[in-house]
N, CA, C and O atoms as a printed pandas DataFrame, in Angstrom:
     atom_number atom_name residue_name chain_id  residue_number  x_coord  y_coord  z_coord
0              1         N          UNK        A               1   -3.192    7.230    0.218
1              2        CA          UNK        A               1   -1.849    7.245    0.698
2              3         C          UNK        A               1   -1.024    6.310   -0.180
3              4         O          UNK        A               1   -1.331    5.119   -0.209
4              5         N          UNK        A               2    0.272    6.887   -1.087
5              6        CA          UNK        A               2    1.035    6.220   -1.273
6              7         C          UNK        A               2    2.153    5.718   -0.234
7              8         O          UNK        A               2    2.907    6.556    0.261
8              9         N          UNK        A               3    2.277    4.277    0.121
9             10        CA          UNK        A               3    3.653    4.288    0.949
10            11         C          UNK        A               3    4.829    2.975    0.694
11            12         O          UNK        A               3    4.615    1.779    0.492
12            13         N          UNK        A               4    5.618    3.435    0.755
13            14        CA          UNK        A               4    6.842    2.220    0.357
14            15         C          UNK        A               4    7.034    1.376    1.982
15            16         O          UNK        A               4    7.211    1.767    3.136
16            17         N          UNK        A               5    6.912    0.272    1.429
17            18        CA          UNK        A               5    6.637   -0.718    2.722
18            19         C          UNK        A               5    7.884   -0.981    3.286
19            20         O          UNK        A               5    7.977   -1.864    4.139
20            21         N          UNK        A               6    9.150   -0.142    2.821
21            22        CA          UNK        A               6   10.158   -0.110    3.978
22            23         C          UNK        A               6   10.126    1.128    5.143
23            24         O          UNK        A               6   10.362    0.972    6.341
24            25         N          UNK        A               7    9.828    2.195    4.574
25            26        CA          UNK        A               7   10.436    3.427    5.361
26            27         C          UNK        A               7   11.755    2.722    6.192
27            28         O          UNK        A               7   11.764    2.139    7.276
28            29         N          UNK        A               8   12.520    2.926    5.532
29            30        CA          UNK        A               8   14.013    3.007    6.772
30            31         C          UNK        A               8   13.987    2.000    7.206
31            32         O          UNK        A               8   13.806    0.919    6.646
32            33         N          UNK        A               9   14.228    2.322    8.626
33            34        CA          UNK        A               9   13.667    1.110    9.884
34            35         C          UNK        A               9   12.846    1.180   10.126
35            36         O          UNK        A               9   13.033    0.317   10.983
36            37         N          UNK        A              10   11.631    1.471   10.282
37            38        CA          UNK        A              10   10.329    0.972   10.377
38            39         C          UNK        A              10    9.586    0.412    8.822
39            40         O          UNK        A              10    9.834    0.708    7.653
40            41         N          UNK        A              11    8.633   -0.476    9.419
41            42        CA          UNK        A              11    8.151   -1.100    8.311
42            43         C          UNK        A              11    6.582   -0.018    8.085
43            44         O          UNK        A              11    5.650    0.305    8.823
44            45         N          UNK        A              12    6.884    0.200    6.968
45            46        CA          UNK        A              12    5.286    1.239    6.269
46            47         C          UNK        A              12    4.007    0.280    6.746
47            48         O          UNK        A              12    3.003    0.829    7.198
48            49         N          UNK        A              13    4.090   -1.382    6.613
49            50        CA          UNK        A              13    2.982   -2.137    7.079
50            51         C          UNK        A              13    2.158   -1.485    8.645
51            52         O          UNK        A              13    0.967   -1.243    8.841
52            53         N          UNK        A              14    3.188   -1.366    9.441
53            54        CA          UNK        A              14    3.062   -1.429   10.508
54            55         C          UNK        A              14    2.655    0.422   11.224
55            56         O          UNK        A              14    2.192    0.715   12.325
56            57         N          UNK        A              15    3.035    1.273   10.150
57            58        CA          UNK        A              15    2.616    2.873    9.700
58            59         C          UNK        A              15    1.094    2.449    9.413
59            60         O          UNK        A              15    0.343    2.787   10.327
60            61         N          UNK        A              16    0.579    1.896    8.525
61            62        CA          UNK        A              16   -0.417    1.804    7.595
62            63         C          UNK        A              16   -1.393    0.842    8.855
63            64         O          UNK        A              16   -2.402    1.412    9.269
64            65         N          UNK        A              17   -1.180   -0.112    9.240
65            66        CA          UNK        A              17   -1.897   -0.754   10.448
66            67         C          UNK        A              17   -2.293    0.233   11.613
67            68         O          UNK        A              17   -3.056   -0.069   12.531
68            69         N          UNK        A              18   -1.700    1.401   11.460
69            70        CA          UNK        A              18   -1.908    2.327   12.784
70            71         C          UNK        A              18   -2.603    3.734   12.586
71            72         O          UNK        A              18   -2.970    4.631   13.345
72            73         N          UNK        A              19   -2.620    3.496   11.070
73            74        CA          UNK        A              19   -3.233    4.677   10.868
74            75         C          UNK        A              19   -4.789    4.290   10.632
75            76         O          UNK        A              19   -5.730    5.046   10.875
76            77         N          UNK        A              20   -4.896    2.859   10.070
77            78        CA          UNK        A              20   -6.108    2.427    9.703
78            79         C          UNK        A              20   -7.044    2.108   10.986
79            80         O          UNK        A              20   -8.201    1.712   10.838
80            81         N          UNK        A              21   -6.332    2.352   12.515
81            82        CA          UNK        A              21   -7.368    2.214   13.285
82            83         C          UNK        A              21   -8.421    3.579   13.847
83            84         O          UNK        A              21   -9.327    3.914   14.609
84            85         N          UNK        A              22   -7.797    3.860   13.151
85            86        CA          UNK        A              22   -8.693    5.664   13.264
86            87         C          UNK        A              22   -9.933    5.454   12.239
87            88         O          UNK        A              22  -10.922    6.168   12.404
88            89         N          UNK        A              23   -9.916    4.404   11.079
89            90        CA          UNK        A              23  -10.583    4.371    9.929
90            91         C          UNK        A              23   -9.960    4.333    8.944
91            92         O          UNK        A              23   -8.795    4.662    8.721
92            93         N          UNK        A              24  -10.958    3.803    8.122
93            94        CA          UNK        A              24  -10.362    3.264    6.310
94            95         C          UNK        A              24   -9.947    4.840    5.640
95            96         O          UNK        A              24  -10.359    5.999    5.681
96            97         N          UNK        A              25   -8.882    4.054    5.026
97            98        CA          UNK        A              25   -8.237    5.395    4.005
98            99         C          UNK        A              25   -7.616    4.430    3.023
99           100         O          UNK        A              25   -7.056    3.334    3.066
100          101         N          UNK        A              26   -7.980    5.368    2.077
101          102        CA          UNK        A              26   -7.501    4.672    0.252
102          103         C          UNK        A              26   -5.766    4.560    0.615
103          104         O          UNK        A              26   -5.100    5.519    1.005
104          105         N          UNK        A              27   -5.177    3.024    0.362
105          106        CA          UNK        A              27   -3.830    3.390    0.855
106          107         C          UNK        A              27   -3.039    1.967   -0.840
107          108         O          UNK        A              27   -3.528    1.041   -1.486
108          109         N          UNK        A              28   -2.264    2.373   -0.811
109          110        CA          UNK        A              28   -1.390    1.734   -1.730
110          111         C          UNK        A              28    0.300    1.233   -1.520
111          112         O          UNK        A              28    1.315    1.929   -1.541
112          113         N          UNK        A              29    0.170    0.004   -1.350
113          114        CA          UNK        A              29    2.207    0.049   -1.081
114          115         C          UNK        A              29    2.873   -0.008   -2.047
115          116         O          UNK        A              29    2.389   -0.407   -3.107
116          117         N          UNK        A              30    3.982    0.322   -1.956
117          118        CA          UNK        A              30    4.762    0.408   -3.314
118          119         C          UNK        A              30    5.989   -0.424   -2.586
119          120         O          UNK        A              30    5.961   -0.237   -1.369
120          121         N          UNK        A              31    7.015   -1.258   -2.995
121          122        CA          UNK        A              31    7.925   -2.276   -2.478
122          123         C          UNK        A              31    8.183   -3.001   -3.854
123          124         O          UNK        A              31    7.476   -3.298   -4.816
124          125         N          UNK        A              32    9.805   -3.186   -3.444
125          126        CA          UNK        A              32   10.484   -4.356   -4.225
126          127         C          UNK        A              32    9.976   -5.863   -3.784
127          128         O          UNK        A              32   10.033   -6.807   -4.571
128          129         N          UNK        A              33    9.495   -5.976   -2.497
129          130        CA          UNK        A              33    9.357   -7.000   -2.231
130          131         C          UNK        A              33    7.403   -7.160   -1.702
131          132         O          UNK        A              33    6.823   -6.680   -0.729
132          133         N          UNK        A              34    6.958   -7.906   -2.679
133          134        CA          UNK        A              34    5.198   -7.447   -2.391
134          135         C          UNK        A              34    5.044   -8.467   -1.353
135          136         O          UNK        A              34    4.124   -8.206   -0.577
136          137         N          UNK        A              35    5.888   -9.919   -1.031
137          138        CA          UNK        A              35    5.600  -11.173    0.387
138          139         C          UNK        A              35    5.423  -10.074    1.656
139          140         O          UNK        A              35    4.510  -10.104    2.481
140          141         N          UNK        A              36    6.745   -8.905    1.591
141          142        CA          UNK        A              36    6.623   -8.445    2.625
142          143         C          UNK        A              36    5.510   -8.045    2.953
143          144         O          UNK        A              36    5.082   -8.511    4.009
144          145         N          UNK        A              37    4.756   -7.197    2.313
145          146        CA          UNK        A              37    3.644   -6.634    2.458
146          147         C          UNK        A              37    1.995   -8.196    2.906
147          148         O          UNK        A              37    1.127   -8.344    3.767
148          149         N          UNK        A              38    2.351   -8.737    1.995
149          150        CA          UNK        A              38    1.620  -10.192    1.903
150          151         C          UNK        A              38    1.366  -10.090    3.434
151          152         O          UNK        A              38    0.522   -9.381    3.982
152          153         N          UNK        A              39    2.206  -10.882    3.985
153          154        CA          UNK        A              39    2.313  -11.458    4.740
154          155         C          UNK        A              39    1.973  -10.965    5.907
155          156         O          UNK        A              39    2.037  -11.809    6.801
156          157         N          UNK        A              40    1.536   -9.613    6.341
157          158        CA          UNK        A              40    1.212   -9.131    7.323
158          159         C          UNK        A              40   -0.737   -8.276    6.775
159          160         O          UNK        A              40   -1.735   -8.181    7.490
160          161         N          UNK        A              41   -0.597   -7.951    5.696
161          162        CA          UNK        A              41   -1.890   -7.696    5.150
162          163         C          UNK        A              41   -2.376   -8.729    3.612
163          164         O          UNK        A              41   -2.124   -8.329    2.476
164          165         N          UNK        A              42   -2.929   -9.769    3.834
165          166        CA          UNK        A              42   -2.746  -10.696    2.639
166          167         C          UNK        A              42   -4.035   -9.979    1.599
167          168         O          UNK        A              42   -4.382  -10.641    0.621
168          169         N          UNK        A              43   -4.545   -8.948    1.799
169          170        CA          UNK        A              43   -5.635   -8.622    0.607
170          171         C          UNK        A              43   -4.795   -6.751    0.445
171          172         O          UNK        A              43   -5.497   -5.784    0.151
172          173         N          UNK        A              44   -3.507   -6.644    0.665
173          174        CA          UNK        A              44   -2.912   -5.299    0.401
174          175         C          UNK        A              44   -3.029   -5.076   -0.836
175          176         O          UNK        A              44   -3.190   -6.040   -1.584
176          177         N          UNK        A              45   -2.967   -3.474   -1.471
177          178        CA          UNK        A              45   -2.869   -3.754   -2.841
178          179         C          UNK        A              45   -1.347   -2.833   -2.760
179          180         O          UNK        A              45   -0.937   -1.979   -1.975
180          181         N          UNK        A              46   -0.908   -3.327   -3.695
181          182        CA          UNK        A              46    0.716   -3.438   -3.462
182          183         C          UNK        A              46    1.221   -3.475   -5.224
183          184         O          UNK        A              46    0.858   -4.337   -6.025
184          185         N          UNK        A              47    2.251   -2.152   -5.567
185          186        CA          UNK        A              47    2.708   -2.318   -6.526
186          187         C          UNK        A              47    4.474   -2.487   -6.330
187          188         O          UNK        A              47    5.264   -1.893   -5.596
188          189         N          UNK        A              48    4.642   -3.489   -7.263
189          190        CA          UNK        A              48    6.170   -3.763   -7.026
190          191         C          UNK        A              48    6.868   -2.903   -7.789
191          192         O          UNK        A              48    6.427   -2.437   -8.840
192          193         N          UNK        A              49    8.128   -2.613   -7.250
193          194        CA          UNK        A              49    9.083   -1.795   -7.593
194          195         C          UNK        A              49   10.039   -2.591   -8.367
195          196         O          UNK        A              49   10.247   -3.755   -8.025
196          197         N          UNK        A              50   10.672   -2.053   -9.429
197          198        CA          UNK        A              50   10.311   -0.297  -10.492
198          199         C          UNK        A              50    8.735   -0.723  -10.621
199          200         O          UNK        A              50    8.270   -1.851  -10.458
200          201         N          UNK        A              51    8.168    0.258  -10.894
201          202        CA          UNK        A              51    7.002    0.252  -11.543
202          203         C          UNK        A              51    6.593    1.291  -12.814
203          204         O          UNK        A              51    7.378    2.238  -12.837
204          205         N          UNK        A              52    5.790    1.345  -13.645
205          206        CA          UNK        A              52    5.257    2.543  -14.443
206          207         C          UNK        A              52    4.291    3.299  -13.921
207          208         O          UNK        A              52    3.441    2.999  -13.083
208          209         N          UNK        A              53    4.504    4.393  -14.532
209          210        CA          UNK        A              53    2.927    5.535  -13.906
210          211         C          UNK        A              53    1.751    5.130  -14.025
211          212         O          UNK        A              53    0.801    5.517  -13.344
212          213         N          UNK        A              54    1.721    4.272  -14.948
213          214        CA          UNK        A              54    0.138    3.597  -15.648
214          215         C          UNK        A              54   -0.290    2.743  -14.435
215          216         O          UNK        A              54   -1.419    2.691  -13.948
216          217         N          UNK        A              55    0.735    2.130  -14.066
217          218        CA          UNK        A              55    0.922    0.895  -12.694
218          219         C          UNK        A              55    0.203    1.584  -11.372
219          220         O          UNK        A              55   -0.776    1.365  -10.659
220          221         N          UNK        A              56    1.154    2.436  -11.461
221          222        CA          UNK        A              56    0.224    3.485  -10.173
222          223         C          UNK        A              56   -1.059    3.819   -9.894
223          224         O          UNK        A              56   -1.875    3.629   -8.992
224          225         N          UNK        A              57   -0.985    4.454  -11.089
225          226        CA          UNK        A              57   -2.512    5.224  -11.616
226          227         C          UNK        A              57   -3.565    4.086  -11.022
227          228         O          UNK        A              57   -4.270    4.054  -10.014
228          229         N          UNK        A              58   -3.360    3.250  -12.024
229          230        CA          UNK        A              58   -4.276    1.748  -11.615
230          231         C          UNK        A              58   -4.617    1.416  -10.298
231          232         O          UNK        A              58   -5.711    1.272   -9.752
232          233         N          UNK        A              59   -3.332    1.311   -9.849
233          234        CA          UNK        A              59   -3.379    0.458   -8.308
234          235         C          UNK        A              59   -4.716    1.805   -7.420
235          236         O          UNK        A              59   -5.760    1.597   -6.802
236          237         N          UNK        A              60   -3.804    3.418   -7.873
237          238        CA          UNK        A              60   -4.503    4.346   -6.538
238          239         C          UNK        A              60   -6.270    4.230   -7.251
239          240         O          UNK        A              60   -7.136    4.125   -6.382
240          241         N          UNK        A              61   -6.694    4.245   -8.498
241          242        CA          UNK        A              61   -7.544    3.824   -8.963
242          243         C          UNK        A              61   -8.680    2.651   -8.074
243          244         O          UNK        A              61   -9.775    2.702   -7.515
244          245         N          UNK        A              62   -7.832    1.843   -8.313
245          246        CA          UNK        A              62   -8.494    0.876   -7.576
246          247         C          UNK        A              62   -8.900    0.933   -5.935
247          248         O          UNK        A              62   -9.956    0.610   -5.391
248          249         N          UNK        A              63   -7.463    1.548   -5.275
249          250        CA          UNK        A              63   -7.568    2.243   -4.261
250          251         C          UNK        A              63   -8.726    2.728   -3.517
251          252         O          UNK        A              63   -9.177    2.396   -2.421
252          253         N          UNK        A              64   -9.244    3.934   -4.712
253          254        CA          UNK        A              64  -10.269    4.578   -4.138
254          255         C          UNK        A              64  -11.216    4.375   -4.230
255          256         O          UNK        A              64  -12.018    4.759   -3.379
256          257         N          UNK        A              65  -11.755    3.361   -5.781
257          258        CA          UNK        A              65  -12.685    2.585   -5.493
258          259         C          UNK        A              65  -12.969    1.867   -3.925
259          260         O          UNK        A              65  -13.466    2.195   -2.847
260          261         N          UNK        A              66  -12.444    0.917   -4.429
261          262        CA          UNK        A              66  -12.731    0.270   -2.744
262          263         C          UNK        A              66  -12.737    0.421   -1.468
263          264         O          UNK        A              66  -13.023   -0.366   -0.565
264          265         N          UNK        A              67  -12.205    2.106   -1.458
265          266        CA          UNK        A              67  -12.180    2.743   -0.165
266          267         C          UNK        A              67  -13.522    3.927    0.124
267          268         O          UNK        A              67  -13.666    4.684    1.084
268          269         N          UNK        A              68  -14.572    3.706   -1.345
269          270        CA          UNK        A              68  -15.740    4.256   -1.316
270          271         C          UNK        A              68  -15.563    5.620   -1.885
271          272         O          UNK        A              68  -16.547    6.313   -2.141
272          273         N          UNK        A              69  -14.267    6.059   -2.106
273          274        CA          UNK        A              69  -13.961    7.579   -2.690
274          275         C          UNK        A              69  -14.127    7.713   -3.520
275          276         O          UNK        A              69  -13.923    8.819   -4.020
């Protein structure tokens, strides 16, 4: 899952906390601001905005490593 840790008014953290109680899923935030994300998941993997494709690649990379995929 790519998700931007604003959605709107709701915070994507708090999307991503609710989906993960069903079970682990490869997830990635994307945000201008990575504290936000910090601060409610401190081991998130989180790419800051702007970013490059290479940036991405990496992060969902890593992603799925560690999510066993």
């Amino acid at each position: 899952m790519i998700v931007d840790a604003g959605l709107g008014r709701e915070s994507g953290v708090s999307v991503v906390e609710e989906i993960l109680r069903a079970g682990p899923l490869a997830h990635v935030f994307v945000t201008g601001d990575p504290n936000r994300v910090y601060a409610r998941m401190p081991s998130a993997l989180v790419v800051r905005k702007p970013f490059r494709e290479a940036e991405l690649a990496r992060a969902i990379d890593m992603a799925l490593s560690a999510a066993g995929s």
